[in-house]
Structure formats: C-alpha cells, structure tokens
C-alpha positions in Angstrom: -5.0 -26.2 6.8 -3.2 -23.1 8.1 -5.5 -20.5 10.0 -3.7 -17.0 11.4 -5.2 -14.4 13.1 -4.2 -10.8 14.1 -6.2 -8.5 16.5 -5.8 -4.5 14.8 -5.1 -2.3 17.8 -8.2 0.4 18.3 -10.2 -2.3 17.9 -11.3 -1.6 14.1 -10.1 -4.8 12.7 -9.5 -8.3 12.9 -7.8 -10.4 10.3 -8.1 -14.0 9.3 -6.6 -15.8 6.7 -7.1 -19.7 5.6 -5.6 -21.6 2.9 -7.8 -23.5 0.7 -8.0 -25.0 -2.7 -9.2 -22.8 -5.6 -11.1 -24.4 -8.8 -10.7 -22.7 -12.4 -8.7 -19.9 -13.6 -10.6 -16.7 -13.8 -7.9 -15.2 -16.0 -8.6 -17.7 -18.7 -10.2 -15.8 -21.4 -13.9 -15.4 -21.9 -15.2 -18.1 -24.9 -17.9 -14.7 -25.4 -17.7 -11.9 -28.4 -16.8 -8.2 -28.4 -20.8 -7.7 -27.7 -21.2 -9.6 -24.3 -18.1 -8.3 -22.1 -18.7 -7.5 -18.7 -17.7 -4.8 -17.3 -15.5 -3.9 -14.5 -15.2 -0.5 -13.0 -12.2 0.6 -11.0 -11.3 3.3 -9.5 -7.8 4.6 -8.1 -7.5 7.3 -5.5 -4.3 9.5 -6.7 -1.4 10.2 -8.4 0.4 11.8 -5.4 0.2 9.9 -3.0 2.6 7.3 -4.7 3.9 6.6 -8.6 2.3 2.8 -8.2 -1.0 3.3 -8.9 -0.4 4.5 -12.6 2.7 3.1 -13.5 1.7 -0.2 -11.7 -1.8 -0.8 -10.7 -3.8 0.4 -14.2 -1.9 -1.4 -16.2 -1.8 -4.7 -14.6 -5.2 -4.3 -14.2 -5.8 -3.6 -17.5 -3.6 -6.6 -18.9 -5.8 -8.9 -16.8 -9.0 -8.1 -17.7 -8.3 -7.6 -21.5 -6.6 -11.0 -21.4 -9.5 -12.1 -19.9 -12.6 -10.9 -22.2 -13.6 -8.7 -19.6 -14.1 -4.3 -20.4 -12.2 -2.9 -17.6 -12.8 1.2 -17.1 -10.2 2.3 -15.2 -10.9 5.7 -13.9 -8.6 7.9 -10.8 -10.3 10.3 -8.5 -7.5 12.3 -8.6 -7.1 12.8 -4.2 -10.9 14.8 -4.6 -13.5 13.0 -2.7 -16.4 14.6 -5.1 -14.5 13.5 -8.0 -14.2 9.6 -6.6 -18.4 9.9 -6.3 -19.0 11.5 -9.6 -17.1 8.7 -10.9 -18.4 5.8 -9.0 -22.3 7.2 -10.0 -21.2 6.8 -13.4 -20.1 3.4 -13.0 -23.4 2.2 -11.1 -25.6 4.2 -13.6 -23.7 1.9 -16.5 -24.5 -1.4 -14.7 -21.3 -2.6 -14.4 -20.9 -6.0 -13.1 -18.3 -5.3 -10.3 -17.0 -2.3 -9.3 -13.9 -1.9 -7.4 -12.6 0.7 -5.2 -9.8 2.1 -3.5 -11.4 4.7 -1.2 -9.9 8.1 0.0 -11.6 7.8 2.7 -14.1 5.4 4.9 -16.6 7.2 4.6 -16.7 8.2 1.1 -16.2 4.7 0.4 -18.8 3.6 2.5 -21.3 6.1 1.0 -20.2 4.6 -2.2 -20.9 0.8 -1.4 -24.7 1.6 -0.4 -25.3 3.1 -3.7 -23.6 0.0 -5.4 -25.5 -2.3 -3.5 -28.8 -1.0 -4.1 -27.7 -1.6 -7.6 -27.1 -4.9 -6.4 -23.4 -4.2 -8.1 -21.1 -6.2 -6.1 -18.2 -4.2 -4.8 -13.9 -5.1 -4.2 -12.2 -3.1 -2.1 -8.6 -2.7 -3.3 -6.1 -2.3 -1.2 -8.0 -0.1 1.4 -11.0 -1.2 3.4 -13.7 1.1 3.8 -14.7 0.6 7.7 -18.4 0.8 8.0 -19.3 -0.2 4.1 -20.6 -2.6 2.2 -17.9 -4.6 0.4 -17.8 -7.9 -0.3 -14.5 -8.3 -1.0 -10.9 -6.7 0.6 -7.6 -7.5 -1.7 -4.7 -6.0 0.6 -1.1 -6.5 2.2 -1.1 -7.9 5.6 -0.5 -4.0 6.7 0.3 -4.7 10.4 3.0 -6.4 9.2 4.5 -3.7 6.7 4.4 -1.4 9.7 6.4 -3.9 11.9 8.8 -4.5 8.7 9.6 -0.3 9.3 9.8 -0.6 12.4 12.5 -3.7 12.3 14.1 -2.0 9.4 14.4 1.2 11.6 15.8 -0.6 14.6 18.6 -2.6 12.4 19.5 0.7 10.7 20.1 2.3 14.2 21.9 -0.5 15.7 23.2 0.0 19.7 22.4 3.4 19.8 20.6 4.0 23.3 18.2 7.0 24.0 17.9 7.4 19.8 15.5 10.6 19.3 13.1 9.5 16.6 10.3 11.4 14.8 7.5 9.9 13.3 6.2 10.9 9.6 2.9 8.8 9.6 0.7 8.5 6.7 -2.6 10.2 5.8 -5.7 10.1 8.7 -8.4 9.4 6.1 -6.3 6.1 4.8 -7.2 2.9 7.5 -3.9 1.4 6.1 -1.7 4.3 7.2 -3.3 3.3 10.7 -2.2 -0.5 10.5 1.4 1.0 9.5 1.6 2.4 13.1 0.0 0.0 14.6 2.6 -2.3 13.5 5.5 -0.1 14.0 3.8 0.7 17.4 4.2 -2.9 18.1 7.9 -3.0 17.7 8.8 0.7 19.1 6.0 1.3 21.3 7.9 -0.9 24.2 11.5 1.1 23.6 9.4 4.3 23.9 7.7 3.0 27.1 11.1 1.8 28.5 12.9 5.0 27.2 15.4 2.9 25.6 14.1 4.9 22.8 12.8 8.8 23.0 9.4 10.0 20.4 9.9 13.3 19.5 6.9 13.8 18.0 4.5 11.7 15.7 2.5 13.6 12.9 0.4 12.3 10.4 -0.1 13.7 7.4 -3.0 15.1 5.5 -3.7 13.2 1.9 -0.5 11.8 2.2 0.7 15.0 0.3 4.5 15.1 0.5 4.3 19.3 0.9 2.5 18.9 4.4 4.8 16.5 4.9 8.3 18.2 4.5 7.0 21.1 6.4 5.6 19.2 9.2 8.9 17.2 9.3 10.9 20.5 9.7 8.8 22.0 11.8 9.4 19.2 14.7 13.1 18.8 13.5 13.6 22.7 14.8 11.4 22.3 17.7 13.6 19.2 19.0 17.2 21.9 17.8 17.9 19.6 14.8 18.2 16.9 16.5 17.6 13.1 14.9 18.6 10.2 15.2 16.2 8.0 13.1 12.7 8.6 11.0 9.9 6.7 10.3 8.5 7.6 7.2 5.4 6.2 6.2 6.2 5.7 2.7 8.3 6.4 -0.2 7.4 9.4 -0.8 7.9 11.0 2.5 10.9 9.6 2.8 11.8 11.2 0.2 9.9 14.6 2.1 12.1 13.9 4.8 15.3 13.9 3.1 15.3 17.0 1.2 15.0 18.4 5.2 18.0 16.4 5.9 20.1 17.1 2.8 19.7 21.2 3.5 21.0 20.4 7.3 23.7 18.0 6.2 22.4 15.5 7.9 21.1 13.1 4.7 23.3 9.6 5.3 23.7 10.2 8.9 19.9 9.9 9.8 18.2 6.1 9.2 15.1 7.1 7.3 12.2 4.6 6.7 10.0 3.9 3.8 6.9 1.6 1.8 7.0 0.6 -1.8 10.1 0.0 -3.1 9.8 3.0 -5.5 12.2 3.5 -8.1 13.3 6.7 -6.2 13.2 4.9 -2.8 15.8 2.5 -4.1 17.9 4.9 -5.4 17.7 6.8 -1.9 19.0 3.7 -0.7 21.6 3.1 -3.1 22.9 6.7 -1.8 22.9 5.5 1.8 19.7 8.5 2.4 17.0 6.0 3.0 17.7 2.9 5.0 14.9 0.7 3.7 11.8 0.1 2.0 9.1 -2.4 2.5 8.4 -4.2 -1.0 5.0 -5.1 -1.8 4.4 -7.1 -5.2 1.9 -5.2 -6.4 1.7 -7.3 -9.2 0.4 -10.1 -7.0 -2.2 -7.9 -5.7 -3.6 -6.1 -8.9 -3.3 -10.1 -10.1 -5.7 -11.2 -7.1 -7.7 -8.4 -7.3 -8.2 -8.9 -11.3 -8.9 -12.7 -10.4 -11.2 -11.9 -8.0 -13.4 -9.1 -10.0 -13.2 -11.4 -13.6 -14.9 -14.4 -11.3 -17.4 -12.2 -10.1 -18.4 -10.8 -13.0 -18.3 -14.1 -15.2 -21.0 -15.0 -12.1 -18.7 -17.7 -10.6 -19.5 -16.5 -6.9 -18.2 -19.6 -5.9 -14.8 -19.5 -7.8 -14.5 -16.0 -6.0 -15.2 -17.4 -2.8 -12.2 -19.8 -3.4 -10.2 -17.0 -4.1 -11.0 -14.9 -1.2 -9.5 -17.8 1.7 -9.3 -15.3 4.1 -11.5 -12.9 6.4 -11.2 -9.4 7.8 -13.3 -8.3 10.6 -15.0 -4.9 10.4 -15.8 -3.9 13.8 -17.3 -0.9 12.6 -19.9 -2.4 10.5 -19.6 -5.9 12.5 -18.9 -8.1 9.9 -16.8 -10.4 7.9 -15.4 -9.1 4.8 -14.0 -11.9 2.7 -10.2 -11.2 1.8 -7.1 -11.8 0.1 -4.4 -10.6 2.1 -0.9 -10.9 0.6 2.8 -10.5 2.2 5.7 -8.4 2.0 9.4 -7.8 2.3 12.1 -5.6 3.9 14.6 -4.6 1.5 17.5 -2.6 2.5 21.1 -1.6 0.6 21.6 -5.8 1.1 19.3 -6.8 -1.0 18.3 -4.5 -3.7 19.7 -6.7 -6.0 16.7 -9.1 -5.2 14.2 -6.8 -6.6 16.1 -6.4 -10.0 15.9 -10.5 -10.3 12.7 -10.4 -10.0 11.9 -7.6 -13.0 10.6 -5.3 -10.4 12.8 -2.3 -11.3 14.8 -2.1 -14.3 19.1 -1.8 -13.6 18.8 0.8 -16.8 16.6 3.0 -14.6 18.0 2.0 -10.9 21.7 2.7 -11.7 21.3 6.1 -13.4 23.5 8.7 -12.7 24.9 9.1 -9.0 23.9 5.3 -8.2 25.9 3.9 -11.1 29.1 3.4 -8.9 26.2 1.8 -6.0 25.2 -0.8 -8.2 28.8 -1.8 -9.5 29.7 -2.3 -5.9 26.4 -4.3 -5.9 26.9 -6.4 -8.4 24.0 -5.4 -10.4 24.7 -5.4 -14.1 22.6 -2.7 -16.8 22.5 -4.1 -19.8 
C-alpha cells in the first residue's frame, strides 16, 4: 500500500492519500424506473472564472449520472454568493440525495453544508474544499502540486537568467485552491526570492478571479516596476491571457515567460504563439468521472462503495477533521508537448490550429483532419 502526505503551508490543510481496492461500479446503470431516480444536485460557481466548468464539468457530469439512472440538476451560481444559496435551499427543500458543491467561498460553502446536514443530505465538495464545513466528501487535484508545476514551468521558461524581476498574478482570495497554487509555487520560488537569485516585484491576488481586476492590477505593478518583466506567474488560463494583452500593447508578448492552469483551448494557442510558456493540464474528465462515481454510490446508499472510492484524506484544520478525498494529478505542458493533449482527445487540432497557429502545429506535427 502506498501512503503520501503533504503539510499545506498556513496550516489549513493536510493531505493524505492511500490506495486501496474499490468493489462495484457505481456508473453501472440503475436496474430502477423513470419513477425512483435519485437525485443529485450540483452546483458550479461561474462562467468567468474559466470556460471548463460549462464546456467541461456539466456535461460530463451530466453523461455520468444519465448513464447511470441517476436525475442530475446541474445548476451555476453564476460568481454571486446569494445566488449559490438560493440555489442550494432549493436543492435541500427537494430532498435530494447528494448534493454537491463547488463553493465561492468557505464560508458560504460552509453555511451551505449545515443546512444540508440538518437535512441529513450528504454533501461532495468538488473541486474546492470549504474550510470550516461539513462535507463529507473532497474530489480535487493535488493543488500544491499544480502550483509547484507553475513554478517549474516558470523556472525552465526563464532558463540562466540571474536577478529575473517576476510579478505574481495569483488567483481569487475567497478560492482555498488559489492558496495551494502559491503555496506550491512558493515552494519552488520562495528560496530564489530569499536568496535574491530571483527578485518579487509584487504579488497580487485577484478578486473573483475576474480577468478585468486582473489586467489592471497586472499593469498597474508593470508601471510601478518602469515596464520592467522578466517572467509572470499567472494563476490560470485566463489571466494569462489578462496578462498578455498588457504585454502585447508594450511589445513585450514572446519575450516575457508567462504561466498558466488548465490547458484551455486559448491557453494552448497562446502557447502555440510563443505568449504563454505553459499550462498545467488537469483531466477534468477524471475528476467530474470521480466525483460522478462518488455522488451515484452515495445516493444508490452504497456508503461503503463510496468509502472505497474516496482512498484518501484531507485534513481540515479549521474544522479539525478528516474529510475523505479523491485527489487526482496533473501535468506540465509546454510548446513540447502540446501534441500530447491532442492524442488524448482533450482539444480538437480543428479548433487548436485555427488561424495564426496553423503554421505552429505543422511545425508540431499535429495533423487537422
């Protein structure tokens, strides 16, 4: 048996993962009629704050539990905290059997999770933990690790450049993931910083993730520091993609390393250009998968068989206790191995090679059909 275990700097997490054997499929499909589905709410937090959780997340999702005999209601809170309640009161007032979230913030979440389990309505956090709730479930990416993929990806893209000036475009306060991004950037770059090796202009996070706040903010400390960059981090896709447009008015967009999370469709393509230096893929279709998995068990009853899924733990030092997890891994992908991602199906050549990227991927050797 294989155990790991990561302490979370600031002390709000810990994560543990075990492997273990896992007994039938919960995506199997339900031997039950049209009139006895159970019912699984979900709710997403945005549309802004990346493409995947509409183009990605609600379908798979959807797929699953239909496959499954299970009545998935997929709602989105839309980035408005009220909105993610109304919704969620909805859900419990219905009796669904599980209801899974992906919380704006903690303590929204958390408020959330205390209605549900009143309700005694068991409840999956996807993707984001709510510190200080009452979920029984986490399905996430190890997120330490993404932020140490951007930082590695950061430090290749720069090479032997000593005394680099590097700003910091960190992802929203309210989102405990965008947290674990720094932390594990912090990990890789915090020594360079200490041991000026490498300088910190500035680091900002930004509000909601929205990618306005964040092309402002990145402007605003690229003038304060007289233009000068030498290399980004970007907390995702999307403000990479904030952070560029600054860089293309300066002239400075393919001379700057600028980081990312995603493996967006424009994110590739900004890497295909030579704008954006990398991305950090996470299969999302493994996670919606796991999460679907996870929610059908529970809501067939098989608390066991969900048990089995969930092999590993994550500490909640807010609330001090063990949430059971699935936590899932990622990848680096730079310029090298794009091609990778079209092998696996997880962007289409049609849509990757359009336009200004068409002479990219020839040199690539990635063929649209």
């Amino acid at each position: 048996m294989r155990r790991l275990a990561r302490a979370v700097s600031g002390g709000l997490l810990i994560l543990t993962a075990t492997s273990c054997g896992s007994g039938s499929d919960p995506l199997a499909p339900s031997a039950g009629g049209q009139e006895d589905k159970p019912v699984v709410g979900v709710i997403l937090p945005d549309r802004t704050s990346s493409d995947r959780w509409e183009k990605q997340d609600a379908p798979l999702l959807s797929r699953a539990f239909n496959f499954a005999g299970i009545e998935g209601v997929i709602e989105n809170a839309e980035g408005d905290e009220a909105r993610f309640a109304s919704i969620a009161d909805s859900m419990i007032a219905r009796g669904v059997k599980v209801l899974m979230t992906t919380p704006l913030t903690p303590e929204g979440g958390a408020e959330v999770e205390r209605k549900a389990k009143e309700a005694d309505i068991p409840v999956i956090n996807y993707d984001r933990i709510s510190l200080g709730g009452h979920a029984e479930y986490y399905v996430s990416f190890d997120n330490l690790n993404v932020g140490e993929l951007q930082a590695e990806g950061l430090l290749r893209c720069l090479g032997d450049r000593p005394g680099a000036q590097i700003i910091e475009v960190q992802g929203a306060p309210q989102d405990n993931n965008a947290t674990l991004f720094a932390d594990g950037q912090r990990r890789l770059l915090g020594p360079l910083y200490d041991k000026r090796e490498l300088r910190l202009v500035g680091s900002e996070a930004i509000d909601k993730w929205d990618l306005l706040i964040g092309r402002a903010t990145f402007e605003q400390m690229l003038n304060g520091n007289d233009g000068r960059v030498d290399g980004v981090v970007a907390a995702n896709d999307g403000l990479a993609g904030a952070v560029i447009e600054v860089l293309r008015a300066k002239g400075l967009a393919g001379q700057v390393p600028v980081t990312g999370q995603d493996a967006t469709l424009d994110g590739l393509r900004a890497i295909l250009r030579g704008e954006q230096c990398m991305t950090v893929y996470k299969p999302i279709r493994d996670e919606a998968e796991a999460a679907a998995r996870l929610a059908i068990a529970v809501a067939k009853g098989d608390l066991s068989g969900a048990d089995d899924l969930a092999t590993g733990n994550t500490r909640d030092l807010v609330s001090r206790r063990d949430v059971k997890s699935v936590l899932l891994g990622a990848d680096l992908i730079t310029r090298d191995n794009v091609r990778a991602l079209v092998g696996q199906g997880a962007v289409k050549p049609v849509d990757l090679c359009a336009g200004d990227t068409a002479d990219d991927c020839a040199q690539l050797g990635i063929l649209v059909n």
